[in-house]
C-alpha positions as CSV (number, residue, x, y, z in Angstrom):
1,X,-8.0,16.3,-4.0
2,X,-5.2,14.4,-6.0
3,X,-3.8,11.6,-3.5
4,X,-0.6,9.5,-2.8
5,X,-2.3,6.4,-1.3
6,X,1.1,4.8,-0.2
7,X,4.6,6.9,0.9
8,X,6.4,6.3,4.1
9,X,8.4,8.1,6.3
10,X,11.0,6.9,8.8
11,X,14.3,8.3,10.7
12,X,16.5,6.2,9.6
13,X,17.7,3.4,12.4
14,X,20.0,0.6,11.3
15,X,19.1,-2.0,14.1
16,X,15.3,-1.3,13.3
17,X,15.6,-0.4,9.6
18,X,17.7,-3.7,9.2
19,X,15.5,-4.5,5.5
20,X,17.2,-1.7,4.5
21,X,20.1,-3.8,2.8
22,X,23.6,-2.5,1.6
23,X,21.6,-3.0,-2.1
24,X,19.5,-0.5,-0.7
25,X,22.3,2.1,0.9
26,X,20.0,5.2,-0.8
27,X,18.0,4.8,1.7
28,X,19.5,4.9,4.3
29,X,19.0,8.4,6.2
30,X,16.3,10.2,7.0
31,X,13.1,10.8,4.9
32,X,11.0,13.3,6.8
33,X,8.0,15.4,5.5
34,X,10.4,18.3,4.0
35,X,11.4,16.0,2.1
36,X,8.1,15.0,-0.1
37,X,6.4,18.3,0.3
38,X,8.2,19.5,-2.6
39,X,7.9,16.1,-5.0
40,X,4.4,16.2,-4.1
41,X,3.8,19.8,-5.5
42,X,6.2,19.1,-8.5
43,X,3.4,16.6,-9.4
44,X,0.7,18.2,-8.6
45,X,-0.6,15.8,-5.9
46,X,-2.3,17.5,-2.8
47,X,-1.6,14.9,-0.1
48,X,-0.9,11.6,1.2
49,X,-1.2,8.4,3.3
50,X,1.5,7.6,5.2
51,X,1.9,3.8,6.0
52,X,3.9,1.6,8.7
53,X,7.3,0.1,8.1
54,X,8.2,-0.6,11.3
55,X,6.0,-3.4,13.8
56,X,5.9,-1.3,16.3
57,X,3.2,1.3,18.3
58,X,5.9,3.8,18.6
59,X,6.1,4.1,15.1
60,X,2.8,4.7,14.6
61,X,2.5,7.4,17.2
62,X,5.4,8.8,15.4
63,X,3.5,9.4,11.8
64,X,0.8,10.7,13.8
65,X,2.8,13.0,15.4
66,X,4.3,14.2,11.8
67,X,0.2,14.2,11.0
68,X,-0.8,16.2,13.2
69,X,2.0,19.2,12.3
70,X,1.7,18.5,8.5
71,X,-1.5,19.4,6.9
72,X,-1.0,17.4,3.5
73,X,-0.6,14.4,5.5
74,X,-4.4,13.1,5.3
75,X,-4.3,9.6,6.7
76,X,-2.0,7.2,8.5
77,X,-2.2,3.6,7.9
78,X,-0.1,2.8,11.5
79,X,0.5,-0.7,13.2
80,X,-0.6,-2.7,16.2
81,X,-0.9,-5.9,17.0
82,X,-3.4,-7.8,15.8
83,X,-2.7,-10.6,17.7
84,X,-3.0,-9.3,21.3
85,X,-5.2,-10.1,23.9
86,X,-5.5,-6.1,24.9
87,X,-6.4,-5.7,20.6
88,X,-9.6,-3.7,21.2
89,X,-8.5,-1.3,24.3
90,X,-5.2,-0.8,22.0
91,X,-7.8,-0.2,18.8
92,X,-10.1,2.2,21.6
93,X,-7.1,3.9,22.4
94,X,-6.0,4.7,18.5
95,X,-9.6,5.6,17.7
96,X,-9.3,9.3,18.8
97,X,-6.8,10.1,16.2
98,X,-8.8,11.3,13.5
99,X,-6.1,10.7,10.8
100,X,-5.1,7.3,11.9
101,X,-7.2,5.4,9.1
102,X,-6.3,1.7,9.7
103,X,-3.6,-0.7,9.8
104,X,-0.9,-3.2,8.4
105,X,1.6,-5.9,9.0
106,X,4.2,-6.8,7.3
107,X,2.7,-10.1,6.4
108,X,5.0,-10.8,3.4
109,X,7.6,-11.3,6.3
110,X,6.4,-13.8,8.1
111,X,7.6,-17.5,7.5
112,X,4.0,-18.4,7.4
113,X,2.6,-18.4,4.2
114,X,-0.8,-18.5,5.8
115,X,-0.2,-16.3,8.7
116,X,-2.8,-14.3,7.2
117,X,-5.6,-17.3,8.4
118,X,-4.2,-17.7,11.8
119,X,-6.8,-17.5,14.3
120,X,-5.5,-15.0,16.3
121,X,-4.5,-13.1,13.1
122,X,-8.5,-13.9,12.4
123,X,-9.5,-12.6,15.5
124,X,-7.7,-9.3,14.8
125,X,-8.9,-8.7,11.7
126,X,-12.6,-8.9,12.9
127,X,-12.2,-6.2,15.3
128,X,-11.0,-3.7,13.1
129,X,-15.0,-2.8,11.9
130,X,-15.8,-2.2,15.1
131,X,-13.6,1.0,15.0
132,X,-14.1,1.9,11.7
133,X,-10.6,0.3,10.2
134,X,-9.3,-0.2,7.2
135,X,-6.2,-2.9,7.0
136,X,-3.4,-2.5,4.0
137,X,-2.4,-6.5,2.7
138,X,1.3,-6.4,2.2
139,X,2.1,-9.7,0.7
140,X,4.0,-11.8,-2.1
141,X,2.6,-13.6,-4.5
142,X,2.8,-16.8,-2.9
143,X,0.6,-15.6,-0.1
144,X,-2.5,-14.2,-2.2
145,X,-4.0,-17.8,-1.6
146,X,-4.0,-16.5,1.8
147,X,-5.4,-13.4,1.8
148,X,-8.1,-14.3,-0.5
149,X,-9.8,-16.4,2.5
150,X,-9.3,-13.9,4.4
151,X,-11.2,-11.8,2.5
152,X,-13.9,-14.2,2.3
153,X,-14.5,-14.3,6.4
154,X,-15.2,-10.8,6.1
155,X,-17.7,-9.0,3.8
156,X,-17.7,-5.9,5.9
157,X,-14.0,-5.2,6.8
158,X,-12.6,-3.0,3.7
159,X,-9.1,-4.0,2.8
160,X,-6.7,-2.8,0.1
161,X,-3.7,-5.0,-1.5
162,X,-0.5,-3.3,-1.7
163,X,1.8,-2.7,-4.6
164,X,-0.5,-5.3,-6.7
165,X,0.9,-8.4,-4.3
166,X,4.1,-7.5,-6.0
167,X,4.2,-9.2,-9.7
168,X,7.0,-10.9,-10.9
169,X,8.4,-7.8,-13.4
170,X,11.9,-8.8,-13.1
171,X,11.8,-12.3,-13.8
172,X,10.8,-11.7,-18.0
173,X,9.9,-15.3,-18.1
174,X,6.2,-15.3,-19.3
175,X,3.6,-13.1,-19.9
176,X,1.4,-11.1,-17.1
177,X,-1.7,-13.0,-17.8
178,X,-0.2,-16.5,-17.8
179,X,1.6,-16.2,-14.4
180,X,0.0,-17.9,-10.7
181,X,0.0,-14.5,-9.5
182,X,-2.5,-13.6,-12.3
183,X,-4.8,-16.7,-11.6
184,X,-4.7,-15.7,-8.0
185,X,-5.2,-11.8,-8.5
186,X,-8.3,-12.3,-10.5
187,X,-9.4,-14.5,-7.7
188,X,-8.9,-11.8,-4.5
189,X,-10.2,-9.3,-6.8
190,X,-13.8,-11.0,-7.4
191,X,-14.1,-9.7,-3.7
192,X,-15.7,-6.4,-3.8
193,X,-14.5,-5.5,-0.4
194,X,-11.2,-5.6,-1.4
195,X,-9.3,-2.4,-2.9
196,X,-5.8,-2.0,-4.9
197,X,-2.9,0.0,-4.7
198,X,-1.3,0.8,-8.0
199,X,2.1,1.2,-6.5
200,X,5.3,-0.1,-6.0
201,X,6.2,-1.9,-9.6
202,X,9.5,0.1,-10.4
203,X,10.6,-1.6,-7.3
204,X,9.7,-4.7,-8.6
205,X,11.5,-4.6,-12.2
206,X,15.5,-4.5,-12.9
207,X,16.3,-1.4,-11.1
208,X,18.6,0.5,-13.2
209,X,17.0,-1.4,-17.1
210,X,13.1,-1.0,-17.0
211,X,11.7,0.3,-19.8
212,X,8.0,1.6,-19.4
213,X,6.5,-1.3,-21.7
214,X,7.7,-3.6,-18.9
215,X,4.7,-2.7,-16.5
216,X,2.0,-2.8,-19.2
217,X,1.1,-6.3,-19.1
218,X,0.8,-6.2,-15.1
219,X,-1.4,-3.1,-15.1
220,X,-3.3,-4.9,-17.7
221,X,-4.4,-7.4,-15.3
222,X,-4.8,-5.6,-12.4
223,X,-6.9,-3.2,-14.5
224,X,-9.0,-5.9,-15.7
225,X,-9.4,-7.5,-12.3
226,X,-10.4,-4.8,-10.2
227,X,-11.8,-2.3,-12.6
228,X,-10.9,1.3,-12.4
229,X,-12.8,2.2,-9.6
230,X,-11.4,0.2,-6.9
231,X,-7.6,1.3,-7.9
232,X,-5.6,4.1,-6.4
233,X,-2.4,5.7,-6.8
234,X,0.6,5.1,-5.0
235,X,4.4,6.6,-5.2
236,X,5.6,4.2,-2.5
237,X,8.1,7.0,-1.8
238,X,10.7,6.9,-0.9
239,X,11.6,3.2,-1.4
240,X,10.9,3.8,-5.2
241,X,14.0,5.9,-5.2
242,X,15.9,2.7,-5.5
243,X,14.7,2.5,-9.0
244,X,13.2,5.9,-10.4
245,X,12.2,9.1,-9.2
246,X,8.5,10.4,-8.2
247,X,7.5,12.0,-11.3
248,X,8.6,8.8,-13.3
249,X,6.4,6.4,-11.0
250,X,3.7,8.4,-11.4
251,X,3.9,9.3,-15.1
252,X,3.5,5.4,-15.4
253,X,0.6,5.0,-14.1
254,X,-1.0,8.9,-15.4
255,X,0.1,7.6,-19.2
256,X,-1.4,4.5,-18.6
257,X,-4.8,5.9,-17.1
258,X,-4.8,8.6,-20.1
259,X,-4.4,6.0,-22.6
260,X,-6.7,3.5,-21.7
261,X,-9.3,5.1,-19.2
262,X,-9.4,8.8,-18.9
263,X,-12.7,8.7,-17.4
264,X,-11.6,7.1,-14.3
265,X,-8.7,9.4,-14.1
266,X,-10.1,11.5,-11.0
267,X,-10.7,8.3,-9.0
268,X,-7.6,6.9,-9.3
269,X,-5.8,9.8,-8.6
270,X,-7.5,10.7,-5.3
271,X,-11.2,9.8,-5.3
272,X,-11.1,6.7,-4.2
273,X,-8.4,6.8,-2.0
274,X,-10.7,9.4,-0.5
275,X,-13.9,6.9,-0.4
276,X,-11.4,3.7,1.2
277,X,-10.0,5.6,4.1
278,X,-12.8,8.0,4.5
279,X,-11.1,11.4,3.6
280,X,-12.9,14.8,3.2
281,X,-12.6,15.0,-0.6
């Protein structure tokens, strides 16, 4: 089973949707399962994991809902919040949705570079085993200090990093390997609980210049730090659109795997996305 570990879906609501910015007019309308079905067929990928944009329970109810009615949906990676005193009743609740697969806030939002170590944020975290929860880290580069101790306080919770913390492509300035985000990468990723989600670099280069050599350097690292085995696929659709279509995000990443490790080809495709969020291969 080939595997999109990281697309979203939304109907598109100004007041909610307000990080949708006039930059960003593409996207906004709706983008609703008729919408990928035929992108994911186009590119031979079987199905995928749709993730939370919105903080809200509504929001997750409503990918579950588009879940249930669409089989190539395989997973949802929803929200709730962590922070609540009701956490575990809410998680209790959730747990009969077979497809609901874990969670995710929008921690590269917060003004707090170390929300991610907040007690109650701490306190969150540690119930999500209990249920059998995975949790998606969506952060900047500034915050993987951050999530590596939170990664630390628990060896048993699986977690995957988004979008590679989001490298700094655009800026040009100096070379992948020589960069803080780098240093701090190689760090989170000596954590063998912790997965990574090659997704979301078009995003993160000059949107209408990047050339394909651009991303090299950053996969090289991310490669090196995490090994094949613990990296999967991701289109981020449709927010890549702002930048490239599907097929060229992942032709990226399939001409990088073919080049360099052909082996783990399978894995990074769909096997372990399979493994993280506990999939029927």
């Amino acid at each position: 089973m080939r595997i999109d570990s990281h697309q979203h879906f939304w109907r598109y609501d100004p007041a909610r949707d307000s990080w949708i910015t006039n930059a960003m007019s593409a996207l906004k309308r709706d983008f609703l399962p008729a919408d990928l079905s035929p992108e994911l067929q186009r590119s031979g990928i079987d199905s995928c994991i749709a993730v939370q944009t919105a903080q809200s329970e509504s929001e997750t109810q409503f990918l579950l809902d588009l879940a249930a009615s669409h089989d190539f949906i395989a997973g949802v990676v929803g929200w709730v919040d962590l922070c609540a005193a009701t956490l575990r009743e809410r998680l209790r609740s959730f747990s009969r949705f077979p497809k609901l697969r874990g969670f995710r806030h929008i921690a590269q939002a917060e003004p707090d570079d170390r929300f991610l170590v907040r007690e109650d944020f701490l306190e969150g975290i540690g119930a999500l085993a209990e249920f059998g929860f995975t949790y998606d880290i969506l952060i900047y580069p500034r915050q993987l200090a951050a999530a590596t101790e939170l990664v630390a306080q628990f060896p048993d919770q699986r977690f995957v990093l988004d979008h590679m913390a989001k490298p700094p492509i655009r800026s040009g300035k100096a070379s992948a390997r020589e960069t803080p985000w780098a240093a701090q990468l190689r760090r989170l990723a000596s954590y063998e609980n912790v997965w990574c989600k090659v997704s979301g670099l078009i995003t993160e280069a000059d949107w209408g210049a990047w050339r394909r050599e651009d991303f090299t350097p950053y996969l090289d690292v991310v490669f090196e730090s995490f090994g094949p085995d613990r990296l999967m696929f991701g289109s981020d659709w449709p927010v890549c659109l702002l930048a490239g279509s599907y097929a060229q995000v992942k032709q990226i990443i399939e001409e990088y795997v073919d080049a360099r490790c052909p082996a783990a080809k399978e894995n990074i495709f769909g096997g372990t996305a399979a493994r993280f969020y506990g999939l029927q291969e």
